[in-house]
DSSP file (Angstrom, degrees, kcal/mol; ACC not computed):
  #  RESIDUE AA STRUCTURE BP1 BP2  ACC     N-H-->O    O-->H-N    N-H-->O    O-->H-N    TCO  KAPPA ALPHA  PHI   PSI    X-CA   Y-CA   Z-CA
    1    1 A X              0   0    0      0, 0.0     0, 0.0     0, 0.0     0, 0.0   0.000 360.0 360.0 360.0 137.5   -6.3    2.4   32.9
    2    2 A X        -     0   0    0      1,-0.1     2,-0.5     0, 0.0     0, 0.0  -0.233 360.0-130.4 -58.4 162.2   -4.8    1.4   29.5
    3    3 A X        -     0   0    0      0, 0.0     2,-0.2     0, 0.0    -1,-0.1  -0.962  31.7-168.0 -98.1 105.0   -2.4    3.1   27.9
    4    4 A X        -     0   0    0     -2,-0.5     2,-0.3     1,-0.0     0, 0.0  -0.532  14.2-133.0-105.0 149.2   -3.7    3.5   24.3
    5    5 A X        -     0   0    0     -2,-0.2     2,-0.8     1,-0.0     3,-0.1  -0.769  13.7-133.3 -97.4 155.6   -1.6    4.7   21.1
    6    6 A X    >>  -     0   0    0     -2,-0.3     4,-1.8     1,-0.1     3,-1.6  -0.869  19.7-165.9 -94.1  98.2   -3.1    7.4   18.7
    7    7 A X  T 34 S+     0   0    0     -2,-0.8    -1,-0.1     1,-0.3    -2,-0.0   0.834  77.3  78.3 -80.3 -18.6   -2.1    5.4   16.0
    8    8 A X  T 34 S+     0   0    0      1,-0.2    -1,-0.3    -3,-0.1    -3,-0.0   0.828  98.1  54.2 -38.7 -29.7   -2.8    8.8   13.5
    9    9 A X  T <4 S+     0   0    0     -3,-1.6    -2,-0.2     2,-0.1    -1,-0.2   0.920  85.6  97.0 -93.2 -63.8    0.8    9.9   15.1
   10   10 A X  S  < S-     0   0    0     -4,-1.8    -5,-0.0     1,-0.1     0, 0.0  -0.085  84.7-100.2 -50.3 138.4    2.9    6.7   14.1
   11   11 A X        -     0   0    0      1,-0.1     2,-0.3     2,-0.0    -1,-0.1   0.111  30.4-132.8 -72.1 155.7    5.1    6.8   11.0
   12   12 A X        -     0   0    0      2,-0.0     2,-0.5     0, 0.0    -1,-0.1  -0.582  11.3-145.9 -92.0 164.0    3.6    5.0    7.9
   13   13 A X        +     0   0    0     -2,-0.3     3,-0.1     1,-0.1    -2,-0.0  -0.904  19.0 179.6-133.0 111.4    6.2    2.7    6.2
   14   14 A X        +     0   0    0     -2,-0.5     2,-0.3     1,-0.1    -1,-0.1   0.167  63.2  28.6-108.3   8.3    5.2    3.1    2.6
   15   15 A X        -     0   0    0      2,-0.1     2,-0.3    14,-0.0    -1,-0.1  -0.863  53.7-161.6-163.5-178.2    8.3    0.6    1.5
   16   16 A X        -     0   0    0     12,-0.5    12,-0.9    -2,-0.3     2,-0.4  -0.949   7.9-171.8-154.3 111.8   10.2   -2.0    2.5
   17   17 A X  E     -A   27   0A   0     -2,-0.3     2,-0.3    10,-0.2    10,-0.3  -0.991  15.5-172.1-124.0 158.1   13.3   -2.9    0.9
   18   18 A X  E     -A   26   0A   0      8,-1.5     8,-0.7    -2,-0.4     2,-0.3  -0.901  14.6-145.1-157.9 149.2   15.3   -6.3    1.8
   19   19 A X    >   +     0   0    0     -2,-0.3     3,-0.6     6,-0.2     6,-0.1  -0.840  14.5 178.2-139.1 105.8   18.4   -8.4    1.5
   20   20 A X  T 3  S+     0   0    0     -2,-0.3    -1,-0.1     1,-0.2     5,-0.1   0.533  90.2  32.1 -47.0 -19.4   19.1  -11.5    1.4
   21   21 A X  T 3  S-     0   0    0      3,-0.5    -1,-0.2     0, 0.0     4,-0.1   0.233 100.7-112.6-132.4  19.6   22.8  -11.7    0.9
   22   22 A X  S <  S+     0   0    0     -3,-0.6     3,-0.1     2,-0.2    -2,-0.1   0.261 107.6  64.3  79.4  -5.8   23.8   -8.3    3.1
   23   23 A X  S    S+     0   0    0      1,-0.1     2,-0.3     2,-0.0    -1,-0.1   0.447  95.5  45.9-137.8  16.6   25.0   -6.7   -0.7
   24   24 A X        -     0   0    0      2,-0.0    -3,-0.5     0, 0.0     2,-0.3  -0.945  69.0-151.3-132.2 151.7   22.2   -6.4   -2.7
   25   25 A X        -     0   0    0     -2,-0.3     2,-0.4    -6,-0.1    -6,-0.2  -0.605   4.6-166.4-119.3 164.1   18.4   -4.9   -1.9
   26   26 A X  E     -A   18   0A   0     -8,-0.7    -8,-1.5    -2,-0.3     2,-1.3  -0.893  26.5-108.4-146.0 111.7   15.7   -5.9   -3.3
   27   27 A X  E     -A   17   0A   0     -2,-0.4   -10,-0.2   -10,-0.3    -2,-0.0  -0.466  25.6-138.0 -50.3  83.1   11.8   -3.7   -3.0
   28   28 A X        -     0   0    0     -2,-1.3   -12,-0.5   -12,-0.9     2,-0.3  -0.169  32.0-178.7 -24.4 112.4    9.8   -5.5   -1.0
   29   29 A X        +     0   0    0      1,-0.1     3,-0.1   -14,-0.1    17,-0.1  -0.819  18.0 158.6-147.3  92.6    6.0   -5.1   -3.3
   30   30 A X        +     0   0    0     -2,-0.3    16,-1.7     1,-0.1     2,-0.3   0.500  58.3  52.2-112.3  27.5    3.6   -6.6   -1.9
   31   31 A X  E     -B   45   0B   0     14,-0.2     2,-1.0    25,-0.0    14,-0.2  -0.823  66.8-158.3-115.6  83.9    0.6   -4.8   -3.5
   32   32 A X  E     -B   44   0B   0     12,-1.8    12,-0.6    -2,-0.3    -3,-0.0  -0.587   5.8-147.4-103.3 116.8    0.4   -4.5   -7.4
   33   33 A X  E     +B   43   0B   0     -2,-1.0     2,-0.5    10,-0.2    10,-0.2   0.098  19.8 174.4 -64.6 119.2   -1.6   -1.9   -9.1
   34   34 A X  E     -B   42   0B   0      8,-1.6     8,-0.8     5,-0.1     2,-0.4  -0.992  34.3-117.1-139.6 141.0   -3.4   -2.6  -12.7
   35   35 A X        +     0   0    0     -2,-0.5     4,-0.2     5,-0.2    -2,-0.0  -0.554  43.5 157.1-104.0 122.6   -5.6   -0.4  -14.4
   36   36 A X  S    S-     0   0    0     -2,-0.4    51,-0.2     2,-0.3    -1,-0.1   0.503  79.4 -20.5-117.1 -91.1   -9.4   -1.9  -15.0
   37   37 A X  S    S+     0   0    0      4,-0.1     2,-0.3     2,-0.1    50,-0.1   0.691 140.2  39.7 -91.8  12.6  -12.6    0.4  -15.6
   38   38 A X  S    S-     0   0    0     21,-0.1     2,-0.9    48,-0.1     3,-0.3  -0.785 106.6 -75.1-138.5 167.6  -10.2    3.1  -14.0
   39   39 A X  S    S-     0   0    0     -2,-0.3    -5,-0.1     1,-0.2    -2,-0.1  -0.566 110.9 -30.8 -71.1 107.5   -6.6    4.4  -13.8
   40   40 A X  S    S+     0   0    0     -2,-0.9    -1,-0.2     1,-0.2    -5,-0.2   0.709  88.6 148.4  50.7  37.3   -4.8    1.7  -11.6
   41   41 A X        +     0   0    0     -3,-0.3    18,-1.9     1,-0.1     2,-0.4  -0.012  50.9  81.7 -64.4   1.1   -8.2    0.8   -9.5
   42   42 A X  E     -BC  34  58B   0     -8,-0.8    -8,-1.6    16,-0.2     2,-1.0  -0.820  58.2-173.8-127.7  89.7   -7.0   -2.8   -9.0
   43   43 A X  E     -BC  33  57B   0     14,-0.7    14,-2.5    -2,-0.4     2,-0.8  -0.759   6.2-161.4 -95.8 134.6   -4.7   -3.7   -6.5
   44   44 A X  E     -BC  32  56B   0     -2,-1.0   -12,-1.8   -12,-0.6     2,-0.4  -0.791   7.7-154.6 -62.7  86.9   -3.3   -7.3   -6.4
   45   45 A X  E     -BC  31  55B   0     -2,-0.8    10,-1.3    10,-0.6     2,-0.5  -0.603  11.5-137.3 -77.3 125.0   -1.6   -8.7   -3.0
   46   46 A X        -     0   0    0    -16,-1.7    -1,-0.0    -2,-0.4    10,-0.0  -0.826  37.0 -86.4 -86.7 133.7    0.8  -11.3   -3.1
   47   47 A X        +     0   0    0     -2,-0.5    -1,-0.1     1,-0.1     7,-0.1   0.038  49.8 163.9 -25.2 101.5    0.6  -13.9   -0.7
   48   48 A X        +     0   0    0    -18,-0.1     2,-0.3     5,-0.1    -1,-0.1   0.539  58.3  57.7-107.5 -11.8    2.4  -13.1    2.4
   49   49 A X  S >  S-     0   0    0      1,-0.1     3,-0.8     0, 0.0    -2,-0.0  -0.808  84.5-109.8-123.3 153.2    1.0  -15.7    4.8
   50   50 A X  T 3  S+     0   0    0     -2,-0.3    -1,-0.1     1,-0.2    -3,-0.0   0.926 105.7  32.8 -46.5 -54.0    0.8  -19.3    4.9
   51   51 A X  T 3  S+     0   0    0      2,-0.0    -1,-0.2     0, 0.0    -4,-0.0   0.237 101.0  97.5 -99.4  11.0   -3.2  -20.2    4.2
   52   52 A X    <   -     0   0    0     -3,-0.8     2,-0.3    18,-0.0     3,-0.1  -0.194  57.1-147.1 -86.5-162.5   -3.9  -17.4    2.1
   53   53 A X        -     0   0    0      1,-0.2    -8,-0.1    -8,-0.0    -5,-0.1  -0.919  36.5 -72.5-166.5 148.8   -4.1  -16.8   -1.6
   54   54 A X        +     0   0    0     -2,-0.3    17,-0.4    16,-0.1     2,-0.3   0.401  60.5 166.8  16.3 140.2   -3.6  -14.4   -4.3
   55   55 A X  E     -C   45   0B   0    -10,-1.3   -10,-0.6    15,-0.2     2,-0.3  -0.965  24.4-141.4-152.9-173.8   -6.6  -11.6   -4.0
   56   56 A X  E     -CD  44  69B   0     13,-1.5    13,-2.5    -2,-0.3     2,-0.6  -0.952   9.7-142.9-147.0 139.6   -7.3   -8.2   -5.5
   57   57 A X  E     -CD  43  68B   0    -14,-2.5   -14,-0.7    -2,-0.3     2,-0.3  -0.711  19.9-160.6 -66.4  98.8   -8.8   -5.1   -3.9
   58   58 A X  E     -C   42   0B   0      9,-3.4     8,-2.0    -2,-0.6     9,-0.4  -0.772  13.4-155.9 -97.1 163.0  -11.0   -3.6   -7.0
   59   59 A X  E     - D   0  65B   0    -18,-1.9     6,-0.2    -2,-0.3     2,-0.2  -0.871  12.7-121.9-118.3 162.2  -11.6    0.3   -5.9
   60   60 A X    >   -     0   0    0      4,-1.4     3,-2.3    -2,-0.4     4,-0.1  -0.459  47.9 -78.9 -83.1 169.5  -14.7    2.4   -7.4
   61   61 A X  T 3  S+     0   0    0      1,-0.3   -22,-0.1    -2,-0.2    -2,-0.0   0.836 133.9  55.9 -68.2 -56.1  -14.2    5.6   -9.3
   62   62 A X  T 3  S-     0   0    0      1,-0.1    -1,-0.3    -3,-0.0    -3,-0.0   0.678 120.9-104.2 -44.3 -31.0  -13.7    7.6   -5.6
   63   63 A X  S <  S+     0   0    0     -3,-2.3    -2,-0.1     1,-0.3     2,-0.1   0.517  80.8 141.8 107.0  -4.6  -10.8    5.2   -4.6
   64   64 A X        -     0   0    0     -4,-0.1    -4,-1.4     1,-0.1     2,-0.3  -0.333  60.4-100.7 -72.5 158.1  -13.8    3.4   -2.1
   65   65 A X  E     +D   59   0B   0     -6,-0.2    -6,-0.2     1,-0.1    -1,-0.1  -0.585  38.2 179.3 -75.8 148.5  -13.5   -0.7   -1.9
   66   66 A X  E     -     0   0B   0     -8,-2.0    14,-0.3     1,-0.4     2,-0.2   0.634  61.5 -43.3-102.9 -57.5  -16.2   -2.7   -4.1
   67   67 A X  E     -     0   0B   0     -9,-0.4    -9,-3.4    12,-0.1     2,-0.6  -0.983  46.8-102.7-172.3 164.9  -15.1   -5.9   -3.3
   68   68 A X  E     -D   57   0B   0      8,-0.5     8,-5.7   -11,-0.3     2,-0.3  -0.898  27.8-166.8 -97.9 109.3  -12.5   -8.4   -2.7
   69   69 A X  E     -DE  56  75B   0    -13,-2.5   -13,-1.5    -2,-0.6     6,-0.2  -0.774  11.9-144.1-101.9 141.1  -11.7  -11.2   -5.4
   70   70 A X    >   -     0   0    0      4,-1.6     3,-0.5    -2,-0.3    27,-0.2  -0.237  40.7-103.0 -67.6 169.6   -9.5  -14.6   -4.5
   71   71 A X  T 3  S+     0   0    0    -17,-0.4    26,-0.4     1,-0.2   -16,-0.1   0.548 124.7  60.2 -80.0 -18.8   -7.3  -15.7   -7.3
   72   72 A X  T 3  S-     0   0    0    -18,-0.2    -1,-0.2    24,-0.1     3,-0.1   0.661 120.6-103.5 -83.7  -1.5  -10.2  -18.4   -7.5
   73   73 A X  S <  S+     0   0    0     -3,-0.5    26,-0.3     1,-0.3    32,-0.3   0.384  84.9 115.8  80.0  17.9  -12.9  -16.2   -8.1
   74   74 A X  S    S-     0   0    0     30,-0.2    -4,-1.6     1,-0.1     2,-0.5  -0.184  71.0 -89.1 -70.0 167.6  -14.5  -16.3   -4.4
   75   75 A X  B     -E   69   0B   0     30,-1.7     3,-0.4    -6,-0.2    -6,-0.2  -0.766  35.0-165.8-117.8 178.2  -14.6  -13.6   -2.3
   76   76 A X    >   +     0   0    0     -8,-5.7     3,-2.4    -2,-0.5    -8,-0.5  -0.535  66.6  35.4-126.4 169.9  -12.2  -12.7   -0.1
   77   77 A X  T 3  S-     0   0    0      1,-0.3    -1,-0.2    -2,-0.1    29,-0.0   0.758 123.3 -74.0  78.6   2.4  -12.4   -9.9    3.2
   78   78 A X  T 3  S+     0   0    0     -3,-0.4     2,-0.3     1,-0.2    -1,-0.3   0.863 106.3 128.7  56.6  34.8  -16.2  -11.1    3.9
   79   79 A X    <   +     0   0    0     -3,-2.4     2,-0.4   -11,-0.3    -1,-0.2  -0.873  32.2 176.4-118.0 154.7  -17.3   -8.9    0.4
   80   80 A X        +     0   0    0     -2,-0.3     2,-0.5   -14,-0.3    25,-0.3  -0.980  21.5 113.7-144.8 144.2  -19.4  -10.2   -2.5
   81   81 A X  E     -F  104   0C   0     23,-1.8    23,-1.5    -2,-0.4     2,-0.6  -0.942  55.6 -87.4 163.6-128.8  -20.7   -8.3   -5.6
   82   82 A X  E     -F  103   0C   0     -2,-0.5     2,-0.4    21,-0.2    21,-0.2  -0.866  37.6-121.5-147.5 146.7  -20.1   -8.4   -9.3
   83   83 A X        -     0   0    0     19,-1.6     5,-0.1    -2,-0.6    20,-0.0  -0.646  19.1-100.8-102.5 153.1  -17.9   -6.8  -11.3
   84   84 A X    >>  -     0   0    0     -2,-0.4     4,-2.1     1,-0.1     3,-0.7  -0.139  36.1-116.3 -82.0 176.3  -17.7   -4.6  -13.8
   85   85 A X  H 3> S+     0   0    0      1,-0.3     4,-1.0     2,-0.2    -1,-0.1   0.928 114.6  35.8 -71.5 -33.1  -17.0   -6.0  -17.3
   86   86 A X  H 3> S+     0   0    0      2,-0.2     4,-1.3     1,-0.1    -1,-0.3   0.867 117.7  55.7 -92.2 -11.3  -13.3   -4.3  -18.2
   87   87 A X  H <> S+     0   0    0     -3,-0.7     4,-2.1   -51,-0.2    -2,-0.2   0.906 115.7  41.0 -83.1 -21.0  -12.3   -4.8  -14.0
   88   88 A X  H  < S+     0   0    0     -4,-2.1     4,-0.4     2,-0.1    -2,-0.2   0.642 112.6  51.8 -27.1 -38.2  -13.2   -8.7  -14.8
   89   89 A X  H  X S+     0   0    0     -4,-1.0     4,-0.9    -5,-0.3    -2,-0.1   0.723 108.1  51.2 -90.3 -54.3  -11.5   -8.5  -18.1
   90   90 A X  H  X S+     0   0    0     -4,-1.3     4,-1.0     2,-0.2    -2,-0.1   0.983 110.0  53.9 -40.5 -67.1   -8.1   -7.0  -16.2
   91   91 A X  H  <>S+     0   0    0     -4,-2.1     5,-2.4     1,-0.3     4,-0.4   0.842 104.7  48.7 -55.4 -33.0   -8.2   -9.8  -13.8
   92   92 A X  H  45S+     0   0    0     -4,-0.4    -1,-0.3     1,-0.2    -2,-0.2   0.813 106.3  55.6 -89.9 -10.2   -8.3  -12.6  -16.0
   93   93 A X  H  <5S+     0   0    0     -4,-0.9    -1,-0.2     1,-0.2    -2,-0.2   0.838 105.2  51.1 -64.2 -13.3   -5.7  -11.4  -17.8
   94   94 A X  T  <5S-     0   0    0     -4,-1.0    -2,-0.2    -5,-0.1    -1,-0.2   0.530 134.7 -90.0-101.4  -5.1   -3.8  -11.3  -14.6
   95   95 A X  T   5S+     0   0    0     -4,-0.4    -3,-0.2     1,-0.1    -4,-0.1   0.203  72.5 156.7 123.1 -23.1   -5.0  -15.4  -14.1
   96   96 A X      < -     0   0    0     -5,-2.4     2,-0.5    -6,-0.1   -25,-0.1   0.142  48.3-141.6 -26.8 156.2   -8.1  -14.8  -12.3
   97   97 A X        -     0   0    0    -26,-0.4     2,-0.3   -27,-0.2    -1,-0.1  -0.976  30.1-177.9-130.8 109.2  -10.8  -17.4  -12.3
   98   98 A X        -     0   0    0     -2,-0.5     2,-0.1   -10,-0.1     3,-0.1  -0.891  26.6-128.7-138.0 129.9  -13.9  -14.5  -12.6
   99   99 A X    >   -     0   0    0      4,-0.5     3,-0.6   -26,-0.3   -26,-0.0  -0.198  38.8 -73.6 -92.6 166.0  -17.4  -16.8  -12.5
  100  100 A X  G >  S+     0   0    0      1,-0.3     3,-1.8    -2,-0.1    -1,-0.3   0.060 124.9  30.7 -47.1 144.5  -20.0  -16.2  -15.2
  101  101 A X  G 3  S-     0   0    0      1,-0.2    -1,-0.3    -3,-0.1     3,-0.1   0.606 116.2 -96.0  63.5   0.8  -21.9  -12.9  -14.7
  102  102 A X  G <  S+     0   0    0     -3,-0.6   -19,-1.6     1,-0.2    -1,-0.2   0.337  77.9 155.1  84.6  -7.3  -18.7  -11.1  -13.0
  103  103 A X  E <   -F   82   0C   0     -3,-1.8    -4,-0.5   -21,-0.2     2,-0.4  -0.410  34.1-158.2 -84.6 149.2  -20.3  -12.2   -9.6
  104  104 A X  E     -F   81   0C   0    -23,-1.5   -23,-1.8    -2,-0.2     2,-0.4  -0.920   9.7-160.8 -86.3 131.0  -18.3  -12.5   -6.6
  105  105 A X        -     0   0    0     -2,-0.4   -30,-1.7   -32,-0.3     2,-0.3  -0.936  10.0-160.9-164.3 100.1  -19.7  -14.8   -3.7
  106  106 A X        -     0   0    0     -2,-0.4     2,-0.5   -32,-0.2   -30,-0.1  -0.764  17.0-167.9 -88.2 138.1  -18.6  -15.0    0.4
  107  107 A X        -     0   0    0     -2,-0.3     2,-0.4   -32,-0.2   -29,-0.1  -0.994  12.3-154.6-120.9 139.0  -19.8  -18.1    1.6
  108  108 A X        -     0   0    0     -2,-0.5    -2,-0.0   -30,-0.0     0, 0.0  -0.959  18.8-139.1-111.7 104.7  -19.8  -18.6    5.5
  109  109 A X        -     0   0    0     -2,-0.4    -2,-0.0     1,-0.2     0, 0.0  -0.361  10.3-139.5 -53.0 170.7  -19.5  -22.7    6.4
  110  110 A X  S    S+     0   0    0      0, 0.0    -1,-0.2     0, 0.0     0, 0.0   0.525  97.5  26.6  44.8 -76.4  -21.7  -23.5    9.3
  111  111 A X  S    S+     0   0    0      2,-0.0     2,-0.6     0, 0.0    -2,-0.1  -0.315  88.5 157.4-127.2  40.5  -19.6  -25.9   11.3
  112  112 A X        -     0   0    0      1,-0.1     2,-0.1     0, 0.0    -4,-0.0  -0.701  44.0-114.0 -68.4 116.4  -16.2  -24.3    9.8
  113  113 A X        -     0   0    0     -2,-0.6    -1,-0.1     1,-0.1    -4,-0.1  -0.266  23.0-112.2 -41.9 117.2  -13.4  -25.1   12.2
  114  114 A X        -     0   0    0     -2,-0.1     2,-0.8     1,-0.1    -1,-0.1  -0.334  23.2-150.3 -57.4 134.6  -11.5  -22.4   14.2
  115  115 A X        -     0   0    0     -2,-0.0     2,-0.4     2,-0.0    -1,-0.1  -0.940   7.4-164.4-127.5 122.7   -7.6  -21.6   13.3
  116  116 A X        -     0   0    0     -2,-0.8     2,-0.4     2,-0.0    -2,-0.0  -0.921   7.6-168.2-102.5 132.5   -5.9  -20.5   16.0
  117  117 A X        -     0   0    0     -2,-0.4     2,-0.2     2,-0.0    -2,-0.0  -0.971   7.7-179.7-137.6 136.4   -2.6  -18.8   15.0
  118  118 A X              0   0    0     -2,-0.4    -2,-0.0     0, 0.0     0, 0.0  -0.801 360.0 360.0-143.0-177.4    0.3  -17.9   17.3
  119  119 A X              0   0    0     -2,-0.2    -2,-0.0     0, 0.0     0, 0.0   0.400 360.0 360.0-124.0 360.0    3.2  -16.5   17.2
């Protein structure tokens, strides 16, 4: 039988800090928070992986997900819906390319190619 972890039990790592040269640190951030129809309801990830891009989390008044937007204005995470006019408003100040009407859009290709990624 497997041995399974209770992953409730393992420590969180809630930063990261790093050095390049062994005598200075740097904070490792790869989430940043910016306030749209709510107090700091928009987080922004920077890119950490090869084939991604830019996205943002927008949260709902509870701190639930709405949706996930690309820095192109797709959507990102298999989520679609429209946003509201000041979390739209945030994002293009922050560079977003946010479509006409605030909606956000998943498309799924058809005959889209499989990426296999290894380590």
């Amino acid at each position: 039988m497997p041995n399974f972890v209770d992953f409730h039990r393992l420590p969180v790592l809630d930063q990261i800090i790093v050095s390049t040269d062994g005598e200075t640190v740097e904070v490792l951030r790869e989430r940043t928070w910016i306030t749209g129809r709510f107090e700091r309801n928009i987080g922004i990830d920077n890119v950490t992986y090869v084939l991604g891009q830019k996205h943002a989390h927008v949260l709902g008044r509870k701190g639930d997900q709405l949706v996930v937007v690309n820095l192109d204005g797709t959507g990102s995470d298999d989520t679609k819906g429209r946003l509201h006019d000041e979390d739209a408003a945030a994002l293009r100040a922050k560079g977003f390319e946010i479509h006409p009407g605030h909606l956000v859009t998943w498309h799924v290709l058809p005959d889209a190619p499989e990426l296999l990624v290894g380590w």
